[in-house]
N, C-alpha and C positions, 0 to 999 in steps of 0.2 A: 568700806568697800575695798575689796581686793584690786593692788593694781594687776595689770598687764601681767608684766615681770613674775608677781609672785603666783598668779596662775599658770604661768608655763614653767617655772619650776616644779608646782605640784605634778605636772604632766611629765617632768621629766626624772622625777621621783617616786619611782614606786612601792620603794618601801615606804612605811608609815613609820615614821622614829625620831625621838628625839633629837637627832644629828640633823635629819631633815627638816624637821620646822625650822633647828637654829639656822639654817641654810635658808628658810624662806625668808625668815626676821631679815638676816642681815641681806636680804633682796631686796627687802623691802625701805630698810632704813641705810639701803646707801653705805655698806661695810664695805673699809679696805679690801684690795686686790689680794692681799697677803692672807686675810684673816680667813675670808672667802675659801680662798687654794686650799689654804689647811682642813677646814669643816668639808668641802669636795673629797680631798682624802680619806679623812676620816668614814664619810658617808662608801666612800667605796671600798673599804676595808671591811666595814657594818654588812654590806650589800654581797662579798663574795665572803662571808664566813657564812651568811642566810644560806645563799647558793653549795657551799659546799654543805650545811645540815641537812639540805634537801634533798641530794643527793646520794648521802650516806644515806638518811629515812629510806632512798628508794633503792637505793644497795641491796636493802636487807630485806625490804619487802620482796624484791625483785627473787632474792635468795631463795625465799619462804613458797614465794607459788611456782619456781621454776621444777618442773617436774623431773625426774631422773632422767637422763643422756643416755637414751638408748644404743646398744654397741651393737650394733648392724653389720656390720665387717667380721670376717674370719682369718687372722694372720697365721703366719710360723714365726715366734723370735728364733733368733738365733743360736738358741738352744736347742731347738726343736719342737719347743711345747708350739700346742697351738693354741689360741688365746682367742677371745671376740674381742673388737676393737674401737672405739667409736671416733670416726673419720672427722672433719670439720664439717660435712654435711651434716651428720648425726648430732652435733654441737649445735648448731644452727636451728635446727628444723627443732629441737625440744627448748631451746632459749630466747627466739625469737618474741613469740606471743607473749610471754613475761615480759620482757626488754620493752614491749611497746606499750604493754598495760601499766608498765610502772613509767610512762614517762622519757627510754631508757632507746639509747641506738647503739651500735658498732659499727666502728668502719676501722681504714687499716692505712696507713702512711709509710714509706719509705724514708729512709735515714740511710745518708752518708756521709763520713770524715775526709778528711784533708787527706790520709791515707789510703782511702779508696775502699774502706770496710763498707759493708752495707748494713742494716738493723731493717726489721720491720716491728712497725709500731703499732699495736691494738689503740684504738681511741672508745672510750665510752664516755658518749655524752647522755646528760642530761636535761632537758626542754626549758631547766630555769638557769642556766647557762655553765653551770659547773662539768667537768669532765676528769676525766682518769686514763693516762696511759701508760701502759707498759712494752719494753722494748724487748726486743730477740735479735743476736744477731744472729745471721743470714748466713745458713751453713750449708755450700749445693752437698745434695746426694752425690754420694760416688757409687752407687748402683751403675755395675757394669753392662747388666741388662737393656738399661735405658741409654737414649739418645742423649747427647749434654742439654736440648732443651728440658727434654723431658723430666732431668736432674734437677734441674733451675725448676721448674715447675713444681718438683715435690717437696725442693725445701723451702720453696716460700708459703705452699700449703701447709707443709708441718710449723713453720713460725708463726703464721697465720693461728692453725689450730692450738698452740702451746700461749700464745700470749692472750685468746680469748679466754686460755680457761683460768690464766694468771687475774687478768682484770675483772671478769665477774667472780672467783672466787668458787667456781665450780669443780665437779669431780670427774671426770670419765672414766675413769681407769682403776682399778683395784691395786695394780703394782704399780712401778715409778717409771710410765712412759714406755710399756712394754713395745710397742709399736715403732718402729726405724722410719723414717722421713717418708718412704715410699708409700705409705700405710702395707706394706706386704712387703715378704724376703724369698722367693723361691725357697724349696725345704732342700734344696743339692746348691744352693749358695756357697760359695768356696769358702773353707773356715777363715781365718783369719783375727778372729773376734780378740786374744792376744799380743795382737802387734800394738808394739803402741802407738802411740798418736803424731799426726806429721806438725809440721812447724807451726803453720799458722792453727791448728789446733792448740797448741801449745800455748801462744800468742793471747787465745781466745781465752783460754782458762785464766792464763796468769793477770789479763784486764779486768777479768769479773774478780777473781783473788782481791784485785788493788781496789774496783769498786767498792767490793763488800767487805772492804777491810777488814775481813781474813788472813789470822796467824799462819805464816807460809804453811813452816815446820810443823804441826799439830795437822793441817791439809794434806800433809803430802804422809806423815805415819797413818791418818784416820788409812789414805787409798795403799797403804803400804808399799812405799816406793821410795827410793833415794831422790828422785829428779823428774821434772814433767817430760824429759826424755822418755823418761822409761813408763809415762802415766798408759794402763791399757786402753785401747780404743773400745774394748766393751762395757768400760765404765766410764765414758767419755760423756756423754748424754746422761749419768746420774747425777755428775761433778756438773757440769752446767748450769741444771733445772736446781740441782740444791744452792747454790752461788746466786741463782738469779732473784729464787726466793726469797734468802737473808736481802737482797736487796730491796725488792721490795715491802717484805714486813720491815725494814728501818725506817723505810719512806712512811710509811703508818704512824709510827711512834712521835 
């Protein structure tokens, strides 16, 4: 007859496994403090590798039924083309109902350093307790048009919308981000799109560089430039998004 003890372990065990029974046995038979800790460990290592297979399984399912991201928005890049665009509403509203039929939520966290940087952080969890985040830093619009909140507003929505489509793995866009933080650029917007990029721009690259430990010199011939002085600010948001991807396709590996 089962004691006590080794009934509330079965209750506090929900996987069924080998590491678990030997965890009842030595409930049951009075096992060292030490030997105990160790098969707990083990049983919790067993327990979040479960949790992340289940999570991948609903990765992929979640991939398979999510329907195309409809681009509902009409922008001008800064070329002049005009483009359709799909907004973080647009992200939202077609990945939603997947996310939830697989199991699957999003939500979004703030990150700040010792130096006063800020990141916003996608979170997608999973219901068997596994999860997946990826981070953005936090870069205000400098759209002259808008108010400074208004600025802050657009680029925690563009981080927002860049790290959802980083952590599920989705598409919106046919080019690399055609869209500027505001999701829209007036078409008589002052050129400028050559100047290059100001300090803590500069700052921001060179941290993802050391992240994604990326060869400087090979980084800085690909964008054809002598120095991140001189990196253009029209290509500022390519070098970002492709830096932040090497890092997290490493974190996969």
């Amino acid at each position: 007859m089962e004691t006590t003890l080794a009934i509330a372990a079965k209750e506090a065990l929900p996987i069924v496994s080998e590491v678990a029974t030997m965890i009842q046995y030595g409930l049951e038979h009075n096992q060292d403090a030490e030997s105990m800790g160790k098969l707990y460990d083990l049983y919790e290592r067993e327990r979040n590798e479960k949790r992340r297979v289940e999570f991948n399984r609903a990765m992929a399912k979640f991939q398979a039924d999510c329907p195309p991201i409809r681009k509902s928005h009409k922008i001008v890049t800064k070329s002049g083309r005009k483009t359709a665009y799909a907004d973080l509403s647009d992200c939202l509203r077609s990945a939603r109902p997947a996310l939830a039929a697989n199991g699957l939520a999003a939500d979004w966290e703030t990150l700040s350093t010792e130096d006063g940087k800020a990141s916003i952080v996608c979170v997608i969890r999973h219901e068997g307790g596994h999860e997946k985040r990826c981070v953005f830093p936090f870069m205000q619009d400098k759209n002259t048009y808008n108010s400074d909140l208004q600025n802050v507003g657009s680029g925690i929505t563009y981080a927002k919308r860049y790290t959802f489509l980083m952590a599920t793995g989705l598409v919106a866009d046919d080019d690399t981000d055609a869209a500027p933080p505001t999701g829209h650029e007036p078409p008589d917007a002052p050129p400028g799109a050559n100047n290059p990029i100001d300090q803590k721009q500069q700052d921001t690259i060179n941290d993802l560089i050391i992240q994604s430990e990326t060869e400087r010199g090979k980084f800085l011939r690909y964008f054809k430039v002598v120095s991140l002085a001189q990196f253009p600010s029209a290509r500022y948001e390519e070098a970002v998004n492709g830096l932040l991807a090497k890092i997290e396709k490493a974190k996969t590996k």
